[in-house]
Backbone as ProteinMPNN parsed JSONL, in Angstrom:
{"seq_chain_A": "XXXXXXXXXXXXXXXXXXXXXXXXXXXXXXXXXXXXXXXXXXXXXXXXXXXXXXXXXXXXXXXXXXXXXXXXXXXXXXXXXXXXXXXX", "coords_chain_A": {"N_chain_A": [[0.817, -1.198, 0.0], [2.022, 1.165, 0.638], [3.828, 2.434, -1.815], [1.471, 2.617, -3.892], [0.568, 5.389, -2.987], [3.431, 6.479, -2.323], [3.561, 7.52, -4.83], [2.059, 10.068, -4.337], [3.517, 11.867, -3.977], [4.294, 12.833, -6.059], [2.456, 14.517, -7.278], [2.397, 16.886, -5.558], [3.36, 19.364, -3.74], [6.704, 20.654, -2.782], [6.929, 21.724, -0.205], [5.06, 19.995, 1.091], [6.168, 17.788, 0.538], [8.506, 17.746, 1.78], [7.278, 17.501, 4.452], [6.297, 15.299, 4.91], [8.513, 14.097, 4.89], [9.609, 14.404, 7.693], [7.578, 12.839, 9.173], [8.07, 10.03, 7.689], [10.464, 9.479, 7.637], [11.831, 8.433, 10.218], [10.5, 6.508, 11.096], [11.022, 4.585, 8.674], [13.853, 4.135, 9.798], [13.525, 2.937, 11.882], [11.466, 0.814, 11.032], [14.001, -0.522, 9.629], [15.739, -1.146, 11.709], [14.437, -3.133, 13.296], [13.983, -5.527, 11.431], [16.743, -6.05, 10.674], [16.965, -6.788, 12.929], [15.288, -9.214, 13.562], [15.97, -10.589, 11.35], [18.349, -11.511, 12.21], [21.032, -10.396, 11.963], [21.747, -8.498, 14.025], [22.081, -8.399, 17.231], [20.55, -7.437, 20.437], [20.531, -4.137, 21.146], [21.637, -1.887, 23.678], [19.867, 0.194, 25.39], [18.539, 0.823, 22.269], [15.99, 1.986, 21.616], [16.304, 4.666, 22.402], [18.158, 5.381, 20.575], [17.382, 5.115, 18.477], [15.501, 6.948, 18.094], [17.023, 9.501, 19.11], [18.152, 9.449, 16.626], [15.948, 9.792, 14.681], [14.98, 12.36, 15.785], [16.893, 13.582, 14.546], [17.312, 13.495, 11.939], [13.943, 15.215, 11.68], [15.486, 17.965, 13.008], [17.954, 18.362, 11.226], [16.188, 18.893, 8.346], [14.246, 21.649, 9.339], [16.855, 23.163, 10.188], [17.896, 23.187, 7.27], [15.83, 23.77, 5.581], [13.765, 25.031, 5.895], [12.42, 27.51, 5.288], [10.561, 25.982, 3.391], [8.85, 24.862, 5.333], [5.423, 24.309, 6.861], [3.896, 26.423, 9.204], [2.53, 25.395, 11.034], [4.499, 23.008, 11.292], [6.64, 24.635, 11.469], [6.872, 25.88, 14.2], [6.343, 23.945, 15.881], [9.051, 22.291, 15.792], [10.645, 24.709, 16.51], [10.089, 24.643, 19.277], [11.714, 22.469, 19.987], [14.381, 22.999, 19.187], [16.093, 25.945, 19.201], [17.516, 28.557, 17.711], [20.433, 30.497, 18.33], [20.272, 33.965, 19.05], [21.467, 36.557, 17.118]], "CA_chain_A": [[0.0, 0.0, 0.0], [2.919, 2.285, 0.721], [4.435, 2.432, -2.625], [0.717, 3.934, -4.57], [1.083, 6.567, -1.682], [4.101, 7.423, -2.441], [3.387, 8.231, -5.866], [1.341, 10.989, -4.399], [4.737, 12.672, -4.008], [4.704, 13.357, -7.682], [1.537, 15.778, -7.763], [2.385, 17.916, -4.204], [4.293, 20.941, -3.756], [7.84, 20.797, -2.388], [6.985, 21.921, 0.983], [4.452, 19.355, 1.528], [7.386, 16.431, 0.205], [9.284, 17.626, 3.026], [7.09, 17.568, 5.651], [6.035, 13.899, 4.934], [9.593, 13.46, 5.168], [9.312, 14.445, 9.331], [7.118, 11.344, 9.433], [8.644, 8.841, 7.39], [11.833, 8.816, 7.634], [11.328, 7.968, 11.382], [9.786, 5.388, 10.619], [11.553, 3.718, 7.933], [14.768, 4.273, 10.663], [12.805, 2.159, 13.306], [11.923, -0.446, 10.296], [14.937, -0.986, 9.33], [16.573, -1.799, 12.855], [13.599, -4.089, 13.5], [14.207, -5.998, 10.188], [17.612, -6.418, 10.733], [16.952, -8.119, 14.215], [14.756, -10.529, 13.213], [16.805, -11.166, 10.636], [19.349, -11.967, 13.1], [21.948, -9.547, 11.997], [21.876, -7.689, 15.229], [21.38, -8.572, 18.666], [19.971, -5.992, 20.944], [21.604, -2.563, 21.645], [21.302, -1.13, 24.806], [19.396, 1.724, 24.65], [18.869, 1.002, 21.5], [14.967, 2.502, 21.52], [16.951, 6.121, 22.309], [19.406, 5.568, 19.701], [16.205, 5.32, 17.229], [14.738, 8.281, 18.781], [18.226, 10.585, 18.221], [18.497, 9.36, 14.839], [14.514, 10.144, 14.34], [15.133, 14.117, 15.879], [18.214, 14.574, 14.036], [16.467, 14.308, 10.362], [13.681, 16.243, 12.125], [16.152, 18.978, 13.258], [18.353, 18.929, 9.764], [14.83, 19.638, 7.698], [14.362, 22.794, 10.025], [18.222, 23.992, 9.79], [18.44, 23.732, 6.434], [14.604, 23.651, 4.833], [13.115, 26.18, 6.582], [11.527, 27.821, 4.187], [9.48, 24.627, 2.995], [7.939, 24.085, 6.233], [4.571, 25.142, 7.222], [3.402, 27.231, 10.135], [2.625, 24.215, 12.523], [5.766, 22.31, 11.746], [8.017, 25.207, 12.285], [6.364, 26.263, 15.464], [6.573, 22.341, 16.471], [10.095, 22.445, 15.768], [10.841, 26.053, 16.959], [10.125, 24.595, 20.216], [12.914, 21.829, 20.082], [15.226, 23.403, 17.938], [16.078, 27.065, 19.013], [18.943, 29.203, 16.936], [20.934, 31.312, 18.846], [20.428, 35.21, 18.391], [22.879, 36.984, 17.093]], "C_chain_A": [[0.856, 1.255, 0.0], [3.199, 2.925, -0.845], [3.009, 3.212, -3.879], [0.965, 4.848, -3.804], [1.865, 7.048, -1.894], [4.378, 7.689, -3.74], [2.394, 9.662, -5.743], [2.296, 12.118, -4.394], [4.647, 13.912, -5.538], [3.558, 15.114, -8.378], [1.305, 16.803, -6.036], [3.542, 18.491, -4.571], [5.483, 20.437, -3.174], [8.143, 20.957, -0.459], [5.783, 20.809, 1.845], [4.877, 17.851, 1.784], [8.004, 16.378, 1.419], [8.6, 17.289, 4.587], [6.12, 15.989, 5.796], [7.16, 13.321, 5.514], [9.988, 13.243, 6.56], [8.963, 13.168, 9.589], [7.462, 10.184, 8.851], [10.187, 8.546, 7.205], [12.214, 8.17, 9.587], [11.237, 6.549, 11.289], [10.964, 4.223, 10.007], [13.209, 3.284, 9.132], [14.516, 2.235, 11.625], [12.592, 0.431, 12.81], [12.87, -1.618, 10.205], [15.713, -1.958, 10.251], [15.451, -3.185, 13.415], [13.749, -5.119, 12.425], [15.393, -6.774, 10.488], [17.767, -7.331, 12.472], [16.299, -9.028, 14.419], [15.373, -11.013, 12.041], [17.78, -12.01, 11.362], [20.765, -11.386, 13.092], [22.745, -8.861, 12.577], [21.383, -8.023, 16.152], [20.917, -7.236, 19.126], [20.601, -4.892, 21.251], [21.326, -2.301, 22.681], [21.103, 0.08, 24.594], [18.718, 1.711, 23.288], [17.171, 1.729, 20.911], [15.394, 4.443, 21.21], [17.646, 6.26, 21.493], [18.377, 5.891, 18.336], [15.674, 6.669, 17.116], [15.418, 9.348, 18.583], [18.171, 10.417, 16.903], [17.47, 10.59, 14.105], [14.684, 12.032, 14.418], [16.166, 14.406, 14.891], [18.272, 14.576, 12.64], [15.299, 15.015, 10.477], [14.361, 18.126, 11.883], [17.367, 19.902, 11.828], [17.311, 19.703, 9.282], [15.124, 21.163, 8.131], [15.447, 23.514, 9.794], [18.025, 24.499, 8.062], [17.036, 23.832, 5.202], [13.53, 24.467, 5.498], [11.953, 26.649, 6.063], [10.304, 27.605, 3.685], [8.355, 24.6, 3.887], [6.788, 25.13, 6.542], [4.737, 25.66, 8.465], [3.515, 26.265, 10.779], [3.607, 23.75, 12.713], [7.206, 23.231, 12.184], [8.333, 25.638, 13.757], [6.798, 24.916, 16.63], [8.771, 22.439, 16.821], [11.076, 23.306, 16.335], [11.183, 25.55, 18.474], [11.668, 23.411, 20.75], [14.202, 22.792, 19.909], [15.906, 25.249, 18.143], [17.581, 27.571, 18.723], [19.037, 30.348, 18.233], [20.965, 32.942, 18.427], [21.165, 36.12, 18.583], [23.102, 38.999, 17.13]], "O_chain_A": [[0.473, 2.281, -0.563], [2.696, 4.035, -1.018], [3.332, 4.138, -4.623], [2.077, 5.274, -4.113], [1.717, 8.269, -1.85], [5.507, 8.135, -3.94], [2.013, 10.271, -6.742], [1.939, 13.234, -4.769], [4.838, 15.098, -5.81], [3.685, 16.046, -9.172], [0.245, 17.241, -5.589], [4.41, 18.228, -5.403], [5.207, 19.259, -2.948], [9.05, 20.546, 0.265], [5.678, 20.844, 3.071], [4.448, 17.017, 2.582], [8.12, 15.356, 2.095], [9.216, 16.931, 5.591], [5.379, 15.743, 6.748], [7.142, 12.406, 6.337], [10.589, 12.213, 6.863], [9.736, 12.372, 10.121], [7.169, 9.173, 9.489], [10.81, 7.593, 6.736], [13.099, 7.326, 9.726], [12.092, 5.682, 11.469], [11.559, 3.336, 10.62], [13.559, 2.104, 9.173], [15.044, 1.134, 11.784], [12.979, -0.611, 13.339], [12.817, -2.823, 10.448], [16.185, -3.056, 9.958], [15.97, -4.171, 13.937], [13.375, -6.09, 13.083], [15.299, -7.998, 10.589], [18.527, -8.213, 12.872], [16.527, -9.775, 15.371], [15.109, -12.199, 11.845], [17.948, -13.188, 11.045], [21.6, -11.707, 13.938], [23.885, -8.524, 12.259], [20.152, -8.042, 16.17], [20.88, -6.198, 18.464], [21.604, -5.185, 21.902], [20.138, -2.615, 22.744], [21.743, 0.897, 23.931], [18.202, 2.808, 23.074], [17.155, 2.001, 19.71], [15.018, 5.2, 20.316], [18.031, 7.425, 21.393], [18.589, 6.705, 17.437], [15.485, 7.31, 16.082], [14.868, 10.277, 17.991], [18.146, 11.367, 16.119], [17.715, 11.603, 13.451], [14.561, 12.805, 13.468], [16.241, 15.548, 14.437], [19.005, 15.349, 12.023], [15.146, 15.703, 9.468], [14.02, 19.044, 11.137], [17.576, 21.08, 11.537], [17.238, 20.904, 9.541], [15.961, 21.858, 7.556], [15.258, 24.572, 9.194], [18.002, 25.653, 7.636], [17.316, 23.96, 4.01], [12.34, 24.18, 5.366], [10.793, 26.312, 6.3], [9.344, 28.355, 3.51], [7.192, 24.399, 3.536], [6.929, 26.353, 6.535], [5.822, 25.38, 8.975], [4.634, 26.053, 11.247], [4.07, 23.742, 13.853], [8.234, 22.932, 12.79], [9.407, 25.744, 14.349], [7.336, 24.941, 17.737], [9.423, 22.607, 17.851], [12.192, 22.89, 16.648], [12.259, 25.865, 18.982], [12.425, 23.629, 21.696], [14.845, 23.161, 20.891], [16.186, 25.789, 17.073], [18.59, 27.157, 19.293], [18.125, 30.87, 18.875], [21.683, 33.225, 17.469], [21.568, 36.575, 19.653], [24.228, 39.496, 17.113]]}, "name": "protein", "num_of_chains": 1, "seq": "XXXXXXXXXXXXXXXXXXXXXXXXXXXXXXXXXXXXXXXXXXXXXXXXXXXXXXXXXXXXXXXXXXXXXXXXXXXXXXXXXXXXXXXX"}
């Protein structure tokens, strides 16, 4: 089901691409490490729920740095609150 879905990519704006990207790249993160441990690839990490969770903020927090622009009103506000630049 994912994969029609993300042909919706193709007819949205630029700033709406990105702010899908907040929620799925998360995701796919969290996937991935789940995947690979039933695979058997990887035993367990310690911590390794928080290690998902940094990853998850820190393509969050990129977006924001350097896509600013893109993002709507709610998500910058959302973000704003994590995320604050130093004024200079």
């Amino acid at each position: 089901m994912g994969l029609p879905c993300g042909f919706t990519c193709l007819f949205d704006t630029t700033s709406r691409i990105i702010e899908y990207n907040l929620f799925i790249y998360p995701r796919i993160i969290e996937g991935f490490c789940d995947f690979i441990k039933k695979m058997g690839w990887m035993s367990g990490i310690p911590y390794g729920k928080e290690l998902i969770f940094s990853l998850s903020v820190s393509v969050a927090l990129y977006i924001h740095k350097y896509y600013k622009d893109y993002l709507s009103k709610n998500a910058k506000g959302l973000l704003n609150i994590i995320y604050k630049e130093e004024e200079s």
